[in-house]
C-alpha positions, 0 to 999 in steps of 0.5 A: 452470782452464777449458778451451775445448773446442778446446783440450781436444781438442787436448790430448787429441790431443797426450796421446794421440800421447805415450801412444802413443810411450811406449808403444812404448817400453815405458813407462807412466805412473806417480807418479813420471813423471820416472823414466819419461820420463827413459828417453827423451831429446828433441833440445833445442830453443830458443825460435822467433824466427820465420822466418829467411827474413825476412833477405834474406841467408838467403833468398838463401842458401837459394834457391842451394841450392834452385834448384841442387839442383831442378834436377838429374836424379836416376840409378839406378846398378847396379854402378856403371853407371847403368840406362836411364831406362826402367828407373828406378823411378817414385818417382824419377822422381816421388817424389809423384805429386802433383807434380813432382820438382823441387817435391818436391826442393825441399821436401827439400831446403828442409827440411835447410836451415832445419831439418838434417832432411828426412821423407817418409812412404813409401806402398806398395802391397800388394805392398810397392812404393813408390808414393810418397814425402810430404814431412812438415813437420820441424816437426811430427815427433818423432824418439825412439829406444827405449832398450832396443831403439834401435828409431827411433819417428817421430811425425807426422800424429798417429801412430806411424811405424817408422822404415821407413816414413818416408824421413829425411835429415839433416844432421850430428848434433845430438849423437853418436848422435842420430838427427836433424840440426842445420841451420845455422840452428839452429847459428849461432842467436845470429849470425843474431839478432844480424844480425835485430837489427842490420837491425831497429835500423837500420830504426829509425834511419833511419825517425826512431824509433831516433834523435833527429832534433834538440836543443832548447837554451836557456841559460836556460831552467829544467827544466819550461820544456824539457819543455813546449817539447819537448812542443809541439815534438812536438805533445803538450801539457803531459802528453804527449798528442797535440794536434789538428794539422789547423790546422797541415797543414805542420807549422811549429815555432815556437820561444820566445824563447832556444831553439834548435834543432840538427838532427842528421844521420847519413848510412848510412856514418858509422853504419857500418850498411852495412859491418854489413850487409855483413859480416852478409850475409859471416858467413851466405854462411859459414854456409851455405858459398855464394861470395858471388859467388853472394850478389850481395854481393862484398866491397868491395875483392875482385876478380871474374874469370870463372876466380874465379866459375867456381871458387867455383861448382866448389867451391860444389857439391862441399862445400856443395851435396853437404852436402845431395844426400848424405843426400838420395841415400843415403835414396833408395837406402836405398828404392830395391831391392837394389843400386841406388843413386840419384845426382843428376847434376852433370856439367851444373853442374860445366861452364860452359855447353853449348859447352865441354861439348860440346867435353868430349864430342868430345874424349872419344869422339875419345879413346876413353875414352868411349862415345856411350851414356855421353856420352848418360847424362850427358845424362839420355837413354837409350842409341840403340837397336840395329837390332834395337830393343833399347838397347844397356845392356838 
């Protein structure tokens, strides 16, 4: 076999990059290369079917997620107490310097939804400090644990990782012990072909290549006369090429005698496809644990009050959106120094709107189970400063 050299440069990249990972397992290459790398257990991976993002029910799923999540305002808690923003370390307030940290939130977050798992390359400066936090593509890393040692060896960009140099969240594991998450798209794989296949084949039948559009009858007629009437019908000639129909811009059909012709019409209902694509649009809101209020595709015959929306909101972003911002913080702090912990702030999504939060507020500090520094710290402001100059956490 003759390889472009292109392609055997590429090979030989990739051959390197798994040389290098073996060999951090301590493993050679020998004859019987099955023994060796049956030392090593990669996650199984089915074949692509391209980017599920082209349904628009998961597009609209995982832009929820996302646009939820880039928005909230990341804190730094020490003993339970969250520090001033002054004194939040830079990665936090920018975890790529490169951009913004809602952009760098959305690409982690991204990540865990089409793919269970998020990576970014941590760089540090001489002293050891954190400097930035870059995103990686899930697709492009491999996640290994050594058998002997269950040291965790990352590939990605071309090279070998330890496990402290790369910032991994991850959704629950693939199998018990894995070291990587599996999303929901790759879980629920066969449902989301499944619906791919169903939007696909009603595209078909409606734009007239899934259905026939008539029948051509005749009671007389033998087998060969119906095929060369067919043919002319659809403007093919006697072996099935296509004829020249600039003489016949309009496109009128002209029947021989004994022939009839029946259209046939279908309307969306009667083929059922709107209710398959809405229980289609359903089956992934479950998928993804978004109300299907938030789909904007409320279930024919449910009912949608302001108290029912404000509920699945409230629940939407305890057990659904928390399933992503929970390994996200935990990697965070897992970066972060020694007893800090990094939380995202959802005091401004578990509350409607500014007016009955403020009310919150007052009646809190009327109360007196609240300070105003604390309510300020649920704003994302730092303490007021003392008269001397001083905030009153320093």
């Amino acid at each position: 076999m003759t390889w472009h050299p292109e392609r055997r440069a590429a090979h030989h990249v990739r051959m390197t990059w798994t040389t290098r990972i073996m060999a951090a397992f301590g493993i050679t290459r020998a004859k019987d290369a099955g023994a060796a790398l049956a030392a090593v257990t990669a996650p199984v991976r089915l074949p692509p079917f391209g980017d599920p993002r082209s349904m628009t029910a998961v597009y609209r799923a995982a832009q929820v997620i996302v646009s939820a999540a880039s928005q909230l305002p990341l804190t730094v808690e020490r003993g339970g107490a969250i520090i001033p923003q002054s004194s939040v370390p830079a990665f936090v307030r920018r975890p790529d310097p490169r951009m913004g940290r809602a952009e760098w939130i959305t690409h982690m977050v991204s990540a865990m939804v089409l793919h269970g798992n998020a990576y970014a390359r941590i760089e540090r400066d001489s002293a050891g400090n954190v400097m930035a936090l870059r995103p990686l593509d899930p697709r492009a890393v491999m996640v290994t644990v050594n058998p002997t040692t269950h040291a965790i060896v990352i590939g990605a960009e071309g090279r070998t990782l330890s496990a402290a140099d790369v910032l991994h969240a991850h959704l629950q594991p693939e199998t018990t012990g894995a070291p990587f998450g599996l999303g929901p798209i790759q879980a629920a794989r066969l449902d989301l072909q499944g619906a791919r296949q169903t939007r696909d084949f009603a595209a078909q039948w409606f734009d007239g290549t899934g259905q026939p559009t008539g029948i051509l009858s005749s009671d007389a007629a033998s087998y060969e006369d119906a095929i060369r009437v067919r043919n002319a019908w659809n403007g093919l000639d006697d072996d099935g090429n296509r004829v020249d129909q600039s003489r016949n811009p309009s496109g009128v059909k002209v029947l021989p005698k004994n022939f009839t012709y029946a259209p046939l019409s279908i309307s969306p209902r009667e083929a059922q496809w709107l209710e398959a694509r809405e229980f289609d649009t359903l089956q992934i809101a479950r998928l993804f644990g978004i109300p299907s209020t938030l789909m904007l595709a409320a279930p024919s015959g449910g009912s949608m009050t302001y108290s029912n929306v404000e509920q699945d909101w409230i629940s939407f972003v305890r057990f659904s959106l928390m399933y992503y911002l929970r390994p996200l913080e935990e990697a965070l702090s897992d970066v972060a120094a020694r007893g800090q912990d990094v939380r995202f702030n959802l005091e401004g999504l578990l509350r409607s709107d500014t007016k009955s939060r403020y009310d919150a507020y007052a009646v809190a500090l009327s109360s007196g189970f609240m300070t105003l520094d604390e309510v300020r710290a649920l704003e994302g402001r730092d303490p007021l400063p003392t008269p001397n100059g001083d905030n009153t956490n320093d």
